[in-house]
matplotlib code that plots the C-alpha trace (Angstrom):
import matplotlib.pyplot as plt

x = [25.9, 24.9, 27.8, 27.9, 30.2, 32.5, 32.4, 33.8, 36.3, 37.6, 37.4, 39.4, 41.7, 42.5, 42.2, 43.1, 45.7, 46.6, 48.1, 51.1, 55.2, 55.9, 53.3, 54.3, 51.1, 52.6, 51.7, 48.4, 48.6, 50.8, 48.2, 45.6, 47.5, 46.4, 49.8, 52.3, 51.3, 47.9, 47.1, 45.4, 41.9, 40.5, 38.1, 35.0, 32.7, 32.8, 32.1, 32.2, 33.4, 35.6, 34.9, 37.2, 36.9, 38.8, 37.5, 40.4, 43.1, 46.0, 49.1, 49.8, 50.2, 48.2, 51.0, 53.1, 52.6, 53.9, 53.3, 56.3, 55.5, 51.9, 53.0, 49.1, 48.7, 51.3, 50.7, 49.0, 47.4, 48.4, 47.0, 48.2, 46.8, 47.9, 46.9, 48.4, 49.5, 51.3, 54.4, 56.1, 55.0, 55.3, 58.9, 59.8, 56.8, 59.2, 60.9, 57.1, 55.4, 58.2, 57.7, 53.8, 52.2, 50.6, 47.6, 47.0, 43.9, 43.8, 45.8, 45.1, 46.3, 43.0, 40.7, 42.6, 44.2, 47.2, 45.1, 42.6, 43.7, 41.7, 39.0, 36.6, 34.5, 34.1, 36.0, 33.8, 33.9, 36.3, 36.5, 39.5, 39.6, 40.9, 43.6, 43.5, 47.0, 50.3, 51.0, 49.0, 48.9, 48.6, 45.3, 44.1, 40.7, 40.1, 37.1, 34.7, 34.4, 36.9, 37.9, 37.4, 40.3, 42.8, 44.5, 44.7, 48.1, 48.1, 50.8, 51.1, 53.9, 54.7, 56.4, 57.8, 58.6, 55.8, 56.8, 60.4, 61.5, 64.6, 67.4, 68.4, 64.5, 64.1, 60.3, 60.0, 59.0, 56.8, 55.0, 53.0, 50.4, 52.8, 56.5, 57.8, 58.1, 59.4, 62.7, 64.2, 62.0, 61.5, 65.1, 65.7, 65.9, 63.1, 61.2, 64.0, 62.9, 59.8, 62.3, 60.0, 61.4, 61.9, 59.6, 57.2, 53.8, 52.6, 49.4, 46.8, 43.4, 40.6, 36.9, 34.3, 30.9, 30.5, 33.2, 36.1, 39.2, 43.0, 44.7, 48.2, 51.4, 52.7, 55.2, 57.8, 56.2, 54.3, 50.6, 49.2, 46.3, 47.6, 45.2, 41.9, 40.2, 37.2, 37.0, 33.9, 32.6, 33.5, 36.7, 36.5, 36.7, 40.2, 37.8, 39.1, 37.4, 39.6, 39.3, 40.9, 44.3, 45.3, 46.4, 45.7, 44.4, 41.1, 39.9, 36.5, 35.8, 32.4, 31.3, 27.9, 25.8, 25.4, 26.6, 29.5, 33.3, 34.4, 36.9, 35.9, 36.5, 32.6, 33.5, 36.3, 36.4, 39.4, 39.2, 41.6, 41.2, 42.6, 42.5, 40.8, 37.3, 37.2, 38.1, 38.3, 36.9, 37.9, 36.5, 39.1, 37.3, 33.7, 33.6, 30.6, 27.5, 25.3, 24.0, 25.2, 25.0, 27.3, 25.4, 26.0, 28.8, 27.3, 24.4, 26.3, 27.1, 24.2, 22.0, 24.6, 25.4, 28.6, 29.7, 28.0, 30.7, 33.5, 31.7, 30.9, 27.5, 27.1, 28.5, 32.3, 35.0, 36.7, 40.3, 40.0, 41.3, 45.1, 45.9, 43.0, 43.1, 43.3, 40.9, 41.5, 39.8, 36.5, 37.3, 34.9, 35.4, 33.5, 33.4, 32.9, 33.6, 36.4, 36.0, 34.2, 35.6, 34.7, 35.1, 31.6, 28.9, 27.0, 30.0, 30.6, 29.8, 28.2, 26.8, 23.0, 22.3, 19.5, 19.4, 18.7, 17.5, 19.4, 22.0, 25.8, 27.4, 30.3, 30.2, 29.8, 30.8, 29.7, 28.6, 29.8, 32.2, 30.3, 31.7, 35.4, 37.7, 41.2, 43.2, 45.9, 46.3, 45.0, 46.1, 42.3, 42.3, 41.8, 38.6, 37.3, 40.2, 38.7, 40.3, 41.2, 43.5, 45.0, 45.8, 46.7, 46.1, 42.7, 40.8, 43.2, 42.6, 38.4, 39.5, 42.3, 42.4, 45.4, 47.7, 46.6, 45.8, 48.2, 46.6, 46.4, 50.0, 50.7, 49.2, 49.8, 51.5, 49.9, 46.5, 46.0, 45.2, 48.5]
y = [-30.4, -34.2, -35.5, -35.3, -35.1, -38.0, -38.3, -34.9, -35.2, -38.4, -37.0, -33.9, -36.5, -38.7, -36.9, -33.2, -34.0, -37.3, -39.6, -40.5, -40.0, -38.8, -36.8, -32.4, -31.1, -27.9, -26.8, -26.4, -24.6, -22.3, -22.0, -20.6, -18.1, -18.8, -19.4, -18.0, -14.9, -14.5, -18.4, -16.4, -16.6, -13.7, -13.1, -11.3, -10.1, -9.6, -12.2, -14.9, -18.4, -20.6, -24.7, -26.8, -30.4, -33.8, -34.7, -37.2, -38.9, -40.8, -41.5, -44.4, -46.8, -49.3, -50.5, -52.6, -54.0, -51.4, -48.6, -46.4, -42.8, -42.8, -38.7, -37.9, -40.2, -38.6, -35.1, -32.4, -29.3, -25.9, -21.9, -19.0, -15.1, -12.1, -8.4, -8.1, -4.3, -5.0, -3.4, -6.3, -8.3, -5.6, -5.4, -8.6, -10.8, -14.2, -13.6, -12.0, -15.0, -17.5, -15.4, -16.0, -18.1, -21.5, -22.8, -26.5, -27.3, -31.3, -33.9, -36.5, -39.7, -39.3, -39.9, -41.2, -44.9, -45.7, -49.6, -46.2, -45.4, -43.9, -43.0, -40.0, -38.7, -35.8, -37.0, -34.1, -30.7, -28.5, -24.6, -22.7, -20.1, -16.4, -16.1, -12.5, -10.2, -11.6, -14.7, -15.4, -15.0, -18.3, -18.9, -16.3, -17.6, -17.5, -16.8, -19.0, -15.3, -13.8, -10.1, -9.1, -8.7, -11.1, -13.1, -17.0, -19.1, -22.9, -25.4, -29.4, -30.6, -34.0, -35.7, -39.0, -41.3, -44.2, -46.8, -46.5, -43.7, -42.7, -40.8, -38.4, -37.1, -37.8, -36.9, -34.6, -31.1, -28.0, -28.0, -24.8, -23.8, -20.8, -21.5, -19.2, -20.5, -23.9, -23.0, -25.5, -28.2, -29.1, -29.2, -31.7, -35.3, -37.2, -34.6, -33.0, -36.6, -34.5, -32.1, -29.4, -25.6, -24.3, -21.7, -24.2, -24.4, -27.3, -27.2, -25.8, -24.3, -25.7, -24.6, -27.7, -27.7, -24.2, -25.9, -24.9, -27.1, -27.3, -30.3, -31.1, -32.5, -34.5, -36.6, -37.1, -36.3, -33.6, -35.0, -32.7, -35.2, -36.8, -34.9, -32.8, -30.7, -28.3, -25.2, -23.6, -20.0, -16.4, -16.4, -15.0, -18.1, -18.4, -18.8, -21.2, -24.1, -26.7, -26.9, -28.9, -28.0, -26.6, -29.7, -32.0, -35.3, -37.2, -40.4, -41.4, -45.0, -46.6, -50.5, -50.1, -53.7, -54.7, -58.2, -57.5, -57.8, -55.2, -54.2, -50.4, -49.9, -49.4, -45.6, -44.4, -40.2, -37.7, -34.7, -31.5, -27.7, -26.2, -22.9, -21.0, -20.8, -24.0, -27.8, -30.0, -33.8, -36.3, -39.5, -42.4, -45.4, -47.2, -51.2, -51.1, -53.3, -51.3, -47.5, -45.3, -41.4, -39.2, -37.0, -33.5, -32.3, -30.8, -31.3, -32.1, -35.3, -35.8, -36.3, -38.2, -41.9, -42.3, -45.0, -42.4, -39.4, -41.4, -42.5, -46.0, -47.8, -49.7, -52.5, -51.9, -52.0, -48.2, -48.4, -51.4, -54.1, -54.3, -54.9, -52.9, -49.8, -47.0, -44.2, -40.4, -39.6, -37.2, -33.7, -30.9, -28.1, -27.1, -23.3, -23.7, -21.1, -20.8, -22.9, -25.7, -29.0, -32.3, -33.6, -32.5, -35.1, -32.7, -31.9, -35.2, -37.0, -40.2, -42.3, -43.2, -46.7, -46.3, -50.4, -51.2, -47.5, -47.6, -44.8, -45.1, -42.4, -42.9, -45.4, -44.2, -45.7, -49.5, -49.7, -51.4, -50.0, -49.1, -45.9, -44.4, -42.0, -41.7, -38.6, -39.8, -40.2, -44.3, -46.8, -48.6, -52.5, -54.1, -55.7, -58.8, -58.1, -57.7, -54.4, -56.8, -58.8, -55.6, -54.0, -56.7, -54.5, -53.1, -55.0, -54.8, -50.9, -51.7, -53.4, -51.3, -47.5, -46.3, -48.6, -49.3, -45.7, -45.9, -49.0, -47.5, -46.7, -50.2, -51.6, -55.1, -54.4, -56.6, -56.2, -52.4, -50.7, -48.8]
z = [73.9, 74.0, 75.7, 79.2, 81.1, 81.7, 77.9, 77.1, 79.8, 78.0, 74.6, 76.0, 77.7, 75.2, 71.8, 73.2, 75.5, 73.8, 76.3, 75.2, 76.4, 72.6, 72.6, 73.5, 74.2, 75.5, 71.9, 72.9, 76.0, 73.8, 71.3, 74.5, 75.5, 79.5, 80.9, 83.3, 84.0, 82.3, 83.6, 86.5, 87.3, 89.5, 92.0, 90.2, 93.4, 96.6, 99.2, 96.3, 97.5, 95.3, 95.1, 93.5, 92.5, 91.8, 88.6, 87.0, 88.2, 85.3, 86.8, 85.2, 88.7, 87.7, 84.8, 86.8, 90.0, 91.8, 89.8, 88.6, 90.4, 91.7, 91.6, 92.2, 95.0, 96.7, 96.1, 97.8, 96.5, 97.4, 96.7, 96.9, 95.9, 95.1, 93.7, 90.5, 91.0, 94.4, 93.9, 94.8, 92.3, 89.8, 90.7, 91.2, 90.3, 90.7, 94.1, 95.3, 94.7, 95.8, 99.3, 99.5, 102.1, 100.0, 101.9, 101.4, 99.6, 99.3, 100.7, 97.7, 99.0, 101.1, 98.6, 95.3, 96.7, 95.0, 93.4, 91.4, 88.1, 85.2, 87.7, 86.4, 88.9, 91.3, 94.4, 96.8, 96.7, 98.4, 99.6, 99.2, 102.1, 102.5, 105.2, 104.8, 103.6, 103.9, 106.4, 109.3, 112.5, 114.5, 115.3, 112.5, 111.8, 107.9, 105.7, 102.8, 101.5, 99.1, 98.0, 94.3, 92.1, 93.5, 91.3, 92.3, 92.0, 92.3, 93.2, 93.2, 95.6, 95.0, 98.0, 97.0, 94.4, 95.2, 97.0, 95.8, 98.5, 96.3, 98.3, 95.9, 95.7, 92.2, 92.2, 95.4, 94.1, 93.8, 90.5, 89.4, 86.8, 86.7, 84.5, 85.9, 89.3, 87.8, 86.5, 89.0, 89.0, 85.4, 85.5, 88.6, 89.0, 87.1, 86.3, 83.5, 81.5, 79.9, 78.3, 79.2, 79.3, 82.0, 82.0, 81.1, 83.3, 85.0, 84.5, 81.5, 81.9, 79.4, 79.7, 78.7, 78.5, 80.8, 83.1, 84.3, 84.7, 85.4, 83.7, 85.4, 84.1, 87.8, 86.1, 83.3, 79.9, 78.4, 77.6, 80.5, 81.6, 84.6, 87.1, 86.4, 89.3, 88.0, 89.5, 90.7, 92.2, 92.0, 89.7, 86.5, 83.3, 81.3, 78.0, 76.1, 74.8, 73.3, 69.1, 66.4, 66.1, 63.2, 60.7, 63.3, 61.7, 63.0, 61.2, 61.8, 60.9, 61.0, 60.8, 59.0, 59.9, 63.8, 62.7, 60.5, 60.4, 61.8, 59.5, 60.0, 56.6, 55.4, 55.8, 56.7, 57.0, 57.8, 58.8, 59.9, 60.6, 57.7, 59.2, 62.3, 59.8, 58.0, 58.3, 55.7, 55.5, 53.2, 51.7, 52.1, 51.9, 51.4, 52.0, 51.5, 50.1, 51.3, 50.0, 52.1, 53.5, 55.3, 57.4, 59.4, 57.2, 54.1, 51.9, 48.9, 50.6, 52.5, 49.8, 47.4, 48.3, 49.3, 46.3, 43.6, 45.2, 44.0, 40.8, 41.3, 42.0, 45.6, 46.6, 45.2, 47.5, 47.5, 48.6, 50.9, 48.7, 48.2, 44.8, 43.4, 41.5, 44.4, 43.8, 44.8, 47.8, 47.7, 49.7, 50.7, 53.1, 55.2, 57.2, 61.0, 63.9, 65.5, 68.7, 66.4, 67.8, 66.3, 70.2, 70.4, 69.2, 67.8, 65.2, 64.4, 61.2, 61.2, 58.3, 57.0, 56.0, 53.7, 52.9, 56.1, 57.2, 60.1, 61.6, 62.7, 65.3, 67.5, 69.7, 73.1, 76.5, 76.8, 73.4, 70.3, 68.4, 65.0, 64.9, 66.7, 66.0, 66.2, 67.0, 64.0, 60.3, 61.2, 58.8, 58.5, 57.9, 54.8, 53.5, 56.2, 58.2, 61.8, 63.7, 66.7, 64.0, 62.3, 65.6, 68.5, 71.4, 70.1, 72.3, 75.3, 74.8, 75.9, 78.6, 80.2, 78.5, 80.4, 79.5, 75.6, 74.8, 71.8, 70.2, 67.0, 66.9, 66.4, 63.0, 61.7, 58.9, 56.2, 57.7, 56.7, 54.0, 52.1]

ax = plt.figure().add_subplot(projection="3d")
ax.plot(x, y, z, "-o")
ax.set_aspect("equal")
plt.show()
């Protein structure tokens, strides 16, 4: 793949697992099938070691000036393992693992300070060890080196509310990747704000890249992005790669000159998965003067300027002029596998400038923005309207992404297209 790694991680973040309170990504973890029960992954050999990985922490404390939870800061990671066909789970698999020891993995106000926020990168590597069957003995000296076949549990216990120490504990907890061991917590204090189920898990397992990772939920929504930790070694891969959702909207809009106006209008592309084999991308818009070519969706349009799809010769203004006679968009579909994701550069569309023979892709970190996309049916601006101007916050979003995320949510109203 050509992204690396910080960028998949933040298209993952931020148009997977939108980040946003009205947001109910629980959907997706649905959709994967890798929760409760089979959101286990197990030891594959003998002797293996397990690493795992601070990748992401999002809590949201740098909105205010004292934050409002700073639930990562003041959490700590815990493991636990099992054998699936103990008969005590098989009997009682709640009450079994409610009764296993949980070994502390990572104490995180040691190396995420509360002032960090938004911060992607691997904060050091660490190994879980094997305390051998049942609780230990004191001074029980444990082992880098795990069994096979043992099924591996993890748990976030959050210890205090920030800086706010409430009395009545309104964020002290145990949070796990299991639901079924959080049919008191998503119900107490704070933490019944996200609305969640009961049985609902705390955590969802997404595979980028090769890499496997565990996305948390620590607060008091449901966008499932507030702490990332890959997990390395021995354990066998919860395979699945996040995809479009099904119907899920994604406008790409592109700027076509380096000097120009940034309305993002020049093209402006939607596209959705219609179904688990196909996605469908539409035409919207061309404010364009230029000729232009869509590229790496289908030959039909790459070899047909864009103006010419909707019947018109370049330089017209295509649905960007209120006030104008509105024009039917141009639709193709398109068949793709089934874990096709357009949060993968090389699925992306991007535009051709044949006038200036020049080409337009996303714009990736640090660069203009010639090219985004937003997870959303986007209202685009109108003709010469700058994006900055049709959405205030636009640029605040470049500057802070936490706490403008949903920038795009908030048109002004006679500066966008209807």
């Amino acid at each position: 793949m050509v992204c690396n790694i910080e960028e998949t991680l933040r298209a993952l973040i931020l148009s997977y697992f939108v980040n946003s309170k009205s947001v109910n990504n629980l959907n997706l973890i649905n959709e994967s099938g890798f929760k409760n029960a089979t959101g286990y992954p197990i030891t594959t050999q003998e002797g293996a070691t397990i690493i795992i990985s601070p990748m992401y922490k999002c809590d949201g404390c740098l909105k205010t000036a004292t934050g409002y939870g700073y639930e990562v800061h003041y959490s700590d990671l815990y493991y636990y393992y099992f054998k699936e066909d103990d008969p005590g789970y098989i009997a009682d698999p709640v009450g079994f693992m409610e009764k296993l020891p949980k070994y502390k993995a990572i104490q995180f106000s040691d190396i995420y300070p509360k002032t960090e926020d938004d911060i992607l990168t691997k904060k050091g590597a660490f190994a879980l060890i094997y305390w051998g069957e049942g609780k230990p003995a004191v001074g029980t000296e444990g082992s880098y080196y795990w069994p096979k076949d043992l099924k591996i549990g993890f748990m976030l216990r959050s210890t205090t509310d920030g800086e706010n120490k409430t009395p009545d504990n309104k964020k002290k907890g145990e949070l796990y990747t299991d639901g079924r061991l959080n049919s008191n917590i998503n119900n107490h204090g704070s933490f019944a704000s996200s609305k969640l189920p009961a049985d609902a898990p705390r955590s969802a397992w997404l595979t980028v890249n090769g890499k496997q990772f565990l996305c948390w939920e620590s607060g008091t929504d449901k966008d499932y992005n507030d702490l990332i930790i890959e997990i390395q070694g021995g354990v066998s891969e919860l395979t699945y790669t996040p995809k479009m959702a099904k119907n899920q909207v994604y406008t790409f809009c592109f700027e076509d000159t380096r000097l120009g106006d940034y309305d993002m209008n020049d093209v402006v592309i939607k596209a959705k998965r219609i179904n688990d084999t196909q996605v469908q991308y539409e035409i919207i818009a061309c404010g364009a003067y230029n000729e232009l070519f869509i590229k790496n969706v289908d030959p039909a349009w790459e070899n047909t300027e864009v103006h010419e799809l909707f019947g018109k010769k370049a330089g017209t203004f295509i649905n960007t002029v209120i006030g104008e006679e509105k024009m039917k968009s141009v639709t193709i579909k398109k068949n793709v596998s089934s874990t096709f994701t357009l949060l993968d550069r090389n699925s992306q569309p991007y535009i051709y400038d044949k006038t200036t023979d020049s080409t337009t892709k996303l714009a990736t970190k640090g660069q203009d923005p010639h090219g985004i996309m937003i997870p959303s049916d986007f209202k685009y601006p109108c003709e010469k309207v700058c994006i900055k101007d049709a959405y205030k916050t636009f640029n605040d979003w470049g500057q802070n992404s936490v706490s403008y995320t949903n920038w795009y949510t908030k048109p002004t109203s006679d500066k966008v297209y209807k």
